[in-house]
KELUMMI-604971 format. One record per residue (C-alpha): residue in one letter; x, y, z. Coordinates in Angstrom, 2 decimals, always signed. Example, Ala and Ser with C-alpha at 12.3 -4.5 7.8 and 13.67 -1.06 7.14 Angstrom:
BEGIN
+----+---------+---------+---------+
| aa |    east |   north |      up |
+----+---------+---------+---------+
|  A |  +12.30 |   -4.50 |   +7.80 |
|  S |  +13.67 |   -1.06 |   +7.14 |
+----+---------+---------+---------+
***
This chain:
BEGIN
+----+---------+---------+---------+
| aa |    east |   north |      up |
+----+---------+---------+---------+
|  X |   +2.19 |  +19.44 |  +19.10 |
|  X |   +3.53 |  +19.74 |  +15.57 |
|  X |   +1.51 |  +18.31 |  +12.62 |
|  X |   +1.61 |  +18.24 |   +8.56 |
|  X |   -1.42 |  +20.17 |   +7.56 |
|  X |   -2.78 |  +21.01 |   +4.30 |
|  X |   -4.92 |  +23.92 |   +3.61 |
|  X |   -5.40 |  +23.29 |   -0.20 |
|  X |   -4.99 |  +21.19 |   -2.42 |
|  X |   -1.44 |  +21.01 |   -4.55 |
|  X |   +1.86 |  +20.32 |   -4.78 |
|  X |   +4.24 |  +19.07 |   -2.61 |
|  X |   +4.82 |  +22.34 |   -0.90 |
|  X |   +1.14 |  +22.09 |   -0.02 |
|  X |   +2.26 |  +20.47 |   +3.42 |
|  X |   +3.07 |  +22.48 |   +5.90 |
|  X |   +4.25 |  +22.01 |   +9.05 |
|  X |   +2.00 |  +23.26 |  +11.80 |
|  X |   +1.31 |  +23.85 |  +15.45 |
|  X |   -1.83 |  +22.29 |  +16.24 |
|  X |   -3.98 |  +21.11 |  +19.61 |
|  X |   -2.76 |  +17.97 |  +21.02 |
|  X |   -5.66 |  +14.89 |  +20.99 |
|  X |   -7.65 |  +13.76 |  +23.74 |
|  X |   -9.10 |  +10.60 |  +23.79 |
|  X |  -12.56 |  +10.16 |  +23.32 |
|  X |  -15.13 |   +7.14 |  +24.25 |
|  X |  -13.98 |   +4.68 |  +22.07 |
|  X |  -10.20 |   +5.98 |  +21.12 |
|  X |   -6.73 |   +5.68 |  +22.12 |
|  X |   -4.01 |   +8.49 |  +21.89 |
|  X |   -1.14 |   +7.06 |  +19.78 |
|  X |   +2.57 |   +8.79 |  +20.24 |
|  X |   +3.55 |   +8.13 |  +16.59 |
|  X |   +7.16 |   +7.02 |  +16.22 |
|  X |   +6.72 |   +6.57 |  +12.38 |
|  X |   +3.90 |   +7.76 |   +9.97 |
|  X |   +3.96 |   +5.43 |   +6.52 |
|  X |   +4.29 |   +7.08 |   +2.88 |
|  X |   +1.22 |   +5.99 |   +0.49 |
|  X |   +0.77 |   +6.75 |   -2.49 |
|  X |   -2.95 |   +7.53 |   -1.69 |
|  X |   -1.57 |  +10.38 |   +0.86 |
|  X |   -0.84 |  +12.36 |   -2.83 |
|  X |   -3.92 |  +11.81 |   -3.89 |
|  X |   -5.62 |  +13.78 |   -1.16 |
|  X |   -2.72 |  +16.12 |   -1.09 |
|  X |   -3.68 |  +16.91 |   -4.44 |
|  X |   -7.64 |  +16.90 |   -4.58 |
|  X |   -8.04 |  +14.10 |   -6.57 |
|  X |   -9.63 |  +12.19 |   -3.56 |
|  X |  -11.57 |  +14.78 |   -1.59 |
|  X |  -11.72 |  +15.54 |   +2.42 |
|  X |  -12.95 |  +19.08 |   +4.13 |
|  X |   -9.82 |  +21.44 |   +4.41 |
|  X |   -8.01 |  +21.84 |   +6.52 |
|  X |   -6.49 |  +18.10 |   +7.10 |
|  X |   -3.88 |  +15.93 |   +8.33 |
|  X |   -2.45 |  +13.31 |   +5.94 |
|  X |   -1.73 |  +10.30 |   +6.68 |
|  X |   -3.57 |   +6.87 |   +6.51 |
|  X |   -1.07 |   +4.39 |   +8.39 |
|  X |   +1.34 |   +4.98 |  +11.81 |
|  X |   +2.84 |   +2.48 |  +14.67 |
|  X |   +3.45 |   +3.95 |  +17.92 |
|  X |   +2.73 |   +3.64 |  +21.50 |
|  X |   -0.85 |   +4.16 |  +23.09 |
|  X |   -0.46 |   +7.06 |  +25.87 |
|  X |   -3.82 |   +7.46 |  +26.89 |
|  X |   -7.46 |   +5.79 |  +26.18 |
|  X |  -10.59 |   +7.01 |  +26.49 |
|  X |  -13.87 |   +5.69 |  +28.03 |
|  X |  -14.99 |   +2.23 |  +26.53 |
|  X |  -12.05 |   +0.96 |  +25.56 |
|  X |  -11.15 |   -2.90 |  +26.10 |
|  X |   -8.87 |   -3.31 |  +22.62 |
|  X |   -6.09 |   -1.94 |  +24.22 |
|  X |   -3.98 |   -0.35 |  +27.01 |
|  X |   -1.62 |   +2.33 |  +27.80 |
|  X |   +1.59 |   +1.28 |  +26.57 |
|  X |   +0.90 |   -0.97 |  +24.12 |
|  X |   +2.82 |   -1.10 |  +21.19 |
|  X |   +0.53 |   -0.62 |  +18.20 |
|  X |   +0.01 |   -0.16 |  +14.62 |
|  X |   -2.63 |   +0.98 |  +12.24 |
|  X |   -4.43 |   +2.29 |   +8.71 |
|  X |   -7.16 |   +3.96 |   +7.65 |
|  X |   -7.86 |   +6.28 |   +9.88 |
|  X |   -6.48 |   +9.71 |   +8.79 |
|  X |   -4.04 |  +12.12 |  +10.39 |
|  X |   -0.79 |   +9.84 |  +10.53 |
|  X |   +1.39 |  +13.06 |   +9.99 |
|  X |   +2.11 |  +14.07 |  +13.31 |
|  X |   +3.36 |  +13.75 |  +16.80 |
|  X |   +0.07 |  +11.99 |  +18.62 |
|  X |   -3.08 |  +11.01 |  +16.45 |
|  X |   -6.38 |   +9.81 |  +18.34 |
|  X |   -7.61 |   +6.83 |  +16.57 |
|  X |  -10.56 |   +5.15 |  +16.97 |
|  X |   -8.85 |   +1.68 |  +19.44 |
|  X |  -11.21 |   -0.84 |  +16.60 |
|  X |   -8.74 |   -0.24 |  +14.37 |
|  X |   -5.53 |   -0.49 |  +16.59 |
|  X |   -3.59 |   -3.57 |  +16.03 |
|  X |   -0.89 |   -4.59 |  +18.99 |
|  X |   +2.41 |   -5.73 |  +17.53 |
|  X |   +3.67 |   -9.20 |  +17.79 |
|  X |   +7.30 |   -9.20 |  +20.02 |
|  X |   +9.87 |   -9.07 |  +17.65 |
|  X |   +7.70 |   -6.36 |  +15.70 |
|  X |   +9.28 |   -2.86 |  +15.64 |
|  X |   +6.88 |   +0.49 |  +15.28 |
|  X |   +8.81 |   +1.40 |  +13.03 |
|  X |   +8.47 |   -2.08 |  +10.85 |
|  X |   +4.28 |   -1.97 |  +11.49 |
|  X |   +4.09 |   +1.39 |  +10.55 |
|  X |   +5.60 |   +0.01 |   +6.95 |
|  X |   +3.57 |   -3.17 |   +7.11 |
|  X |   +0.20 |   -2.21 |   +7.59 |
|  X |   -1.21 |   -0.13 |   +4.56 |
|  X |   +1.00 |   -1.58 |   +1.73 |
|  X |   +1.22 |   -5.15 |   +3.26 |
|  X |   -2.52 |   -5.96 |   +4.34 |
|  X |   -3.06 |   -4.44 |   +0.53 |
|  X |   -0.90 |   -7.07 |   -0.87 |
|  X |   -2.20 |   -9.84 |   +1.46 |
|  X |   -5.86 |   -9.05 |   +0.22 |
|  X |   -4.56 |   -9.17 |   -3.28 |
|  X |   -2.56 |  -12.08 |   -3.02 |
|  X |   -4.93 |  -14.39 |   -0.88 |
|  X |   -8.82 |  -12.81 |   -1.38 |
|  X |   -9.37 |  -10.67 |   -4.49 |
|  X |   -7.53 |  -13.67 |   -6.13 |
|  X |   -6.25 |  -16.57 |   -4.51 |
|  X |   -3.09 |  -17.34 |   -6.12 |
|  X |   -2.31 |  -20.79 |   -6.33 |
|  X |   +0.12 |  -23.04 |   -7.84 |
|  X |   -0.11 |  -23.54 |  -11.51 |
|  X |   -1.29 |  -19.42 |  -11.82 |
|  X |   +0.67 |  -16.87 |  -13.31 |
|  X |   +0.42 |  -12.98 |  -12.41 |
|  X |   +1.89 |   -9.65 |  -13.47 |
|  X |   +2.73 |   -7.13 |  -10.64 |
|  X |   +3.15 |   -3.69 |  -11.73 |
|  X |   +5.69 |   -1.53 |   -9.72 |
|  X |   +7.42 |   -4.77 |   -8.29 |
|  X |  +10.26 |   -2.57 |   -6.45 |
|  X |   +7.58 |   -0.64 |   -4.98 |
|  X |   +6.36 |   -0.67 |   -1.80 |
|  X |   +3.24 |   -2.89 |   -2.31 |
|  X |   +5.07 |   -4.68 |   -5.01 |
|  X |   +7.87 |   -6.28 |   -3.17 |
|  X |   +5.85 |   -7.85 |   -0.65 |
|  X |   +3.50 |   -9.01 |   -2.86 |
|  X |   +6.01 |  -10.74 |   -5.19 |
|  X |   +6.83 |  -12.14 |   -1.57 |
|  X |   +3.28 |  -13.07 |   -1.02 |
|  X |   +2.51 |  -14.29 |   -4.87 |
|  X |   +5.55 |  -16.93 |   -4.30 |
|  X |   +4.58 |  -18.16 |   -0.91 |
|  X |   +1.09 |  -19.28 |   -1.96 |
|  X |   +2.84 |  -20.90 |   -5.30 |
|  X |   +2.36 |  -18.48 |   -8.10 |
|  X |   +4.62 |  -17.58 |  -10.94 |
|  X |   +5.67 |  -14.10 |  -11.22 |
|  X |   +6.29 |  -11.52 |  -13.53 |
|  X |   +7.35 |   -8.18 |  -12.51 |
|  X |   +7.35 |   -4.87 |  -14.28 |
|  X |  +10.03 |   -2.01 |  -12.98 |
|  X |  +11.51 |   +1.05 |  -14.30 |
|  X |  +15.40 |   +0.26 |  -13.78 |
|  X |  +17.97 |   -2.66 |  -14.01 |
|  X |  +18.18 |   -1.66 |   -9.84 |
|  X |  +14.68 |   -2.21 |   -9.42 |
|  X |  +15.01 |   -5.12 |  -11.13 |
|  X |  +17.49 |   -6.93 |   -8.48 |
|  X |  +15.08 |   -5.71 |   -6.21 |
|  X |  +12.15 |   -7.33 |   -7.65 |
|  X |  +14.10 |  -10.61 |   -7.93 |
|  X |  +15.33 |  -10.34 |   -4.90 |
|  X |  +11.61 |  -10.29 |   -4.08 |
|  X |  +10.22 |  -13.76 |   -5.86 |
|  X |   +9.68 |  -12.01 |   -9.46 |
|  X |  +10.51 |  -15.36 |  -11.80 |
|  X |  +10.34 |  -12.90 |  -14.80 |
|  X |  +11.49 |   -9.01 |  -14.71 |
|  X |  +10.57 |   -6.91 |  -17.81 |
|  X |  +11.95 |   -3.09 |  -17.52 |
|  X |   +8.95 |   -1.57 |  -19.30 |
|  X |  +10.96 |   +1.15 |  -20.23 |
|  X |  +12.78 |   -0.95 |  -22.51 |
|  X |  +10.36 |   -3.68 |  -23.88 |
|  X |   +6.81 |   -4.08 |  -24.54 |
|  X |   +5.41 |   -5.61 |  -21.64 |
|  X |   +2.38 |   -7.05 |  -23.30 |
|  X |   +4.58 |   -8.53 |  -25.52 |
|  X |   +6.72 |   -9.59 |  -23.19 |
|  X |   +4.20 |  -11.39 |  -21.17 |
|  X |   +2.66 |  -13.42 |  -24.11 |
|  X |   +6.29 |  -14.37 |  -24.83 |
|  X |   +6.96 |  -15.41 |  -21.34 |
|  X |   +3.37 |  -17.20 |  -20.98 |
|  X |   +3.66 |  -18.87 |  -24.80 |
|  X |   +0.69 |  -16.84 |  -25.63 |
|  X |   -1.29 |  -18.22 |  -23.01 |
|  X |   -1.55 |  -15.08 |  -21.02 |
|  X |   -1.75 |  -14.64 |  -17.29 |
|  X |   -4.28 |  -15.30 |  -14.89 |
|  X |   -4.28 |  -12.15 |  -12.84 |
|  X |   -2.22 |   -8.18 |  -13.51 |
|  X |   -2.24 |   -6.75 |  -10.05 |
|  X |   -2.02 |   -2.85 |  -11.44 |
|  X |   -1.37 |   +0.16 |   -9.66 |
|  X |   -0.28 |   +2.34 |  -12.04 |
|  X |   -3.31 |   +3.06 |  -14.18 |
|  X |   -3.40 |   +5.15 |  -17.19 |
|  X |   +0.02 |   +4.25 |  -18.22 |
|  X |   -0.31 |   +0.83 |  -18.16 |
|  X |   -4.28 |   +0.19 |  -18.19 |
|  X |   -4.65 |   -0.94 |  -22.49 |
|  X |   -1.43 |   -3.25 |  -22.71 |
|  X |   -2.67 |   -5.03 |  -18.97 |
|  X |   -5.87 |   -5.82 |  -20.17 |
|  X |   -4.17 |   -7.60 |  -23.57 |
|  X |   -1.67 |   -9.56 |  -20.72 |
|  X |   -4.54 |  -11.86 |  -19.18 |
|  X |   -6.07 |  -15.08 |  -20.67 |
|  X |   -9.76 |  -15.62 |  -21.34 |
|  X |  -11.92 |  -14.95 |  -18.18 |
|  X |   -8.83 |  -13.12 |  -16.58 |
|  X |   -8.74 |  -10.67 |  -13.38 |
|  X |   -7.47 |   -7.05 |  -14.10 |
|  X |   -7.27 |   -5.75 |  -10.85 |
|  X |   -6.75 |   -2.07 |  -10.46 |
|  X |   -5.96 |   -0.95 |   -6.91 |
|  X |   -4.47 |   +2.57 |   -7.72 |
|  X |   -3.60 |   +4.68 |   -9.97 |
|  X |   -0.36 |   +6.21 |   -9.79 |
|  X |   +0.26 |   +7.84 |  -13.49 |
|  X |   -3.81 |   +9.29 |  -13.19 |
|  X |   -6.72 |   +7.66 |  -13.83 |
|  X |   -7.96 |   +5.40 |  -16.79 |
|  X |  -11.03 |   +7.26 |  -17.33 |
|  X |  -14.11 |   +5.81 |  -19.02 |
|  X |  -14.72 |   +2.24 |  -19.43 |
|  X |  -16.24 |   +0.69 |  -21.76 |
|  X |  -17.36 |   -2.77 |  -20.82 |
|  X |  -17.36 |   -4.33 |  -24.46 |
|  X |  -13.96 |   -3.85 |  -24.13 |
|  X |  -13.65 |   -7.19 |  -21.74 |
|  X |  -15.61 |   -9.18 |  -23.75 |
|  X |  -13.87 |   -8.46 |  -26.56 |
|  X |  -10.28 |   -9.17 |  -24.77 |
|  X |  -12.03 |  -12.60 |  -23.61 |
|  X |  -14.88 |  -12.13 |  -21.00 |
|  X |  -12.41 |  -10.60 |  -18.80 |
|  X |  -13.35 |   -9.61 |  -15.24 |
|  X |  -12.69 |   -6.39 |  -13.45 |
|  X |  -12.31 |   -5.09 |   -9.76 |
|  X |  -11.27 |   -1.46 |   -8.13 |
|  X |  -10.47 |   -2.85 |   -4.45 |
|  X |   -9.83 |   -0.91 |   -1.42 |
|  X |   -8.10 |   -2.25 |   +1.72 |
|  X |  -11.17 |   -0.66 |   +3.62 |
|  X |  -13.25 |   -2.95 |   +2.20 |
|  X |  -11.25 |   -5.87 |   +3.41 |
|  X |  -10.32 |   -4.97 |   +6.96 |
|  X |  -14.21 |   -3.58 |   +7.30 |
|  X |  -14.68 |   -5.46 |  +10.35 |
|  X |  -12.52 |   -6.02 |  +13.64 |
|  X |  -12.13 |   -9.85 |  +12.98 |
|  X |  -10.86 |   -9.32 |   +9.42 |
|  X |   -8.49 |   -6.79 |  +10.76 |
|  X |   -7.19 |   -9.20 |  +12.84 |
|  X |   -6.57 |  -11.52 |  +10.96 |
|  X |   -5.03 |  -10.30 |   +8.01 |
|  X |   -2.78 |   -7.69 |   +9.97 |
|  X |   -2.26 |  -10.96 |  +12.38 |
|  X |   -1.10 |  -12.85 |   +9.56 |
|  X |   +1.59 |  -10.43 |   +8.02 |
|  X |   +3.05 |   -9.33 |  +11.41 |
|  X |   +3.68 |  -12.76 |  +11.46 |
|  X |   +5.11 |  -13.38 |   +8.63 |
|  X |   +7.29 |  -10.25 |   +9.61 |
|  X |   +8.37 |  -11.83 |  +13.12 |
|  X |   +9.16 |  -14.97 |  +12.14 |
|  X |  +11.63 |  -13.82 |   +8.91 |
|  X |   +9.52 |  -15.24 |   +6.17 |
|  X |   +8.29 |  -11.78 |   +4.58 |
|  X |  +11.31 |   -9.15 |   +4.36 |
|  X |  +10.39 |   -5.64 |   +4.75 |
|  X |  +12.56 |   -2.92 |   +2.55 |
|  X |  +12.49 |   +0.18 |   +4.67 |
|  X |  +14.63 |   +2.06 |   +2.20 |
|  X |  +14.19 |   +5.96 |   +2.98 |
|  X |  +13.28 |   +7.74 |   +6.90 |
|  X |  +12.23 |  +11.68 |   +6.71 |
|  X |  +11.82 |  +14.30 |   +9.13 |
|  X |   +8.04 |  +14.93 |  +10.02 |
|  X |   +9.38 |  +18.94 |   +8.97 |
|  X |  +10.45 |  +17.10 |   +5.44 |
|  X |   +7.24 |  +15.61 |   +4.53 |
|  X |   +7.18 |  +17.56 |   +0.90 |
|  X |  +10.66 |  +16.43 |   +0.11 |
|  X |   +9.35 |  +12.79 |   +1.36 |
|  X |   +6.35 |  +13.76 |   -1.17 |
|  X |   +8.96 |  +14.80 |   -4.18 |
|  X |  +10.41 |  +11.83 |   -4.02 |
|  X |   +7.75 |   +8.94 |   -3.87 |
|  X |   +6.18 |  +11.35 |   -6.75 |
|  X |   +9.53 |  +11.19 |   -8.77 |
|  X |   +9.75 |   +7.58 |   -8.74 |
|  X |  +13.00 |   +7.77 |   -6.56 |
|  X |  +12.13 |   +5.34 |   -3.84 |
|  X |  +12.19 |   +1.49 |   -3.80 |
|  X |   +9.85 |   -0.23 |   -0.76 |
|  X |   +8.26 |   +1.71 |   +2.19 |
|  X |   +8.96 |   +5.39 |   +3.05 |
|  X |   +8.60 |   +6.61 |   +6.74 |
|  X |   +7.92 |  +10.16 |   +8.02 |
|  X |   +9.50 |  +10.31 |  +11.56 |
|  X |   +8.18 |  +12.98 |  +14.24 |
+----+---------+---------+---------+
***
């Protein structure tokens, strides 16, 4: 079968496209036939090195497909299912073996295609939204990269559960996008201060939450955004990383609080899984959270995929199709 591989770390052209073994399914797996692999932004960072794996490797955290064989063991699910699922690498290719724990069967109504997009980017803005901070009405919270893939649904999210919210983007097309989203409040960072922005927008008040993903960039000017005993929460770091911390910093900006979350952390167990991929399927099916599938690539065009994400020239979720 053909696969993306990387040998070592680099640029885009770092992916190749490969011949490679076809899976079998072992005690506790399922053989997926991926129809659509989804574009992270965490897929550059092990492209590049800056989050490690042994060479050489698949990328690829996220897929939906169908199920064409399953090993011993397996009760989750069956051939020919419909499924979807993250965190388990190797999405870049024609079948991937993944362990059937973390195999989620789409809802009818559900495309592969639409829970290849949903399931990294919008469990990640579900946990954001409704665990790491529970927005509610009355709160207020920035969201970095609002036309982004993550960012759009959780403006989406941030509005269902009551929230007012502000939105940073690059462009006045963004921008539509963002609003189009939920965003009350669109700043286009490239043209104002966004901290100032913010305390203009909030009175001075400041916010109770910045939802980050950016990271260097942006990391100084959040931290001024929130109100005393605010959450900055950083869940990537697409401009490179902050670097040192030091904690006086937060008590100085008003006994702030801090997180780095990782999806992994909330899906860790089947049940949560579940749940929270049960939950935005759902909200899929049913027409209450829209899905922007903007841009579709070749498997073969994976670095051009790459190029672009990398160049800021996408808006919502990328696919790579086999």
């Amino acid at each position: 079968m053909k696969a993306i591989r990387v040998s070592a770390a680099g640029g885009p052209e770092a992916l190749r496209l490969e011949d490679v073994p076809e899976p079998t399914a072992r005690a506790g797996e399922a053989v997926v036939k991926v129809d659509a692999a989804g574009l992270n932004y965490i897929d550059v960072y092990f492209r590049t090195g800056l989050y490690k794996t042994d060479l050489p490797f698949t990328p690829g955290l996220e897929a939906g497909g169908t199920v064409t064989a399953v090993g011993p063991n397996v009760t989750e699910v069956k051939v020919g299912d419909r499924v979807a699922y993250t965190g388990v690498p190797g999405a870049y290719a024609e079948l991937a073996a993944v362990p059937a724990q973390r195999l989620v069967v789409l809802p009818a109504g559900v495309s592969t295609k639409q829970g290849a997009a949903a399931m990294l980017q919008g469990m990640t803005a579900h946990y954001l939204a409704c665990t790491t901070y529970p927005l509610k009405a009355g709160d207020t919270c920035l969201v970095h990269a609002a036309a982004g893939g993550v960012g759009l649904l959780l403006c989406q999210m941030a509005k269902m559960r009551g929230a007012r919210v502000i939105g940073t983007v690059s462009t006045e097309d963004k921008a539509k996008l963002a609003r189009g989203a939920g965003a009350d409040e669109v700043i286009l960072y490239t043209q104002q201060d966004f901290e100032a922005e913010v305390k203009r927008l909030t009175g001075g008040r400041g916010l109770q939450v910045v939802y980050d993903s950016v990271g260097k960039t942006t990391w100084d000017k959040s931290l001024g955004c929130l109100a005393p005993r605010g959450l900055m929460v950083l869940y990537g770091q697409s401009s490179g990383p902050i670097g040192q911390i030091d904690p006086q910093i937060l008590n100085a900006k008003g006994s702030l609080y801090l997180t780095r979350p990782s999806l992994f952390h909330y899906t860790a167990t089947r049940e949560e899984l579940l749940q929270r991929a049960g939950e935005v399927l759902g909200w899929i099916r049913d027409g209450k959270l829209k899905m922007r599938m903007e841009l579709e690539f070749p498997l073969k065009d994976a670095a051009e995929a790459h190029r672009a994400l990398e160049g800021r020239r996408t808006t919502g979720k990328v696919l790579l199709v086999p």
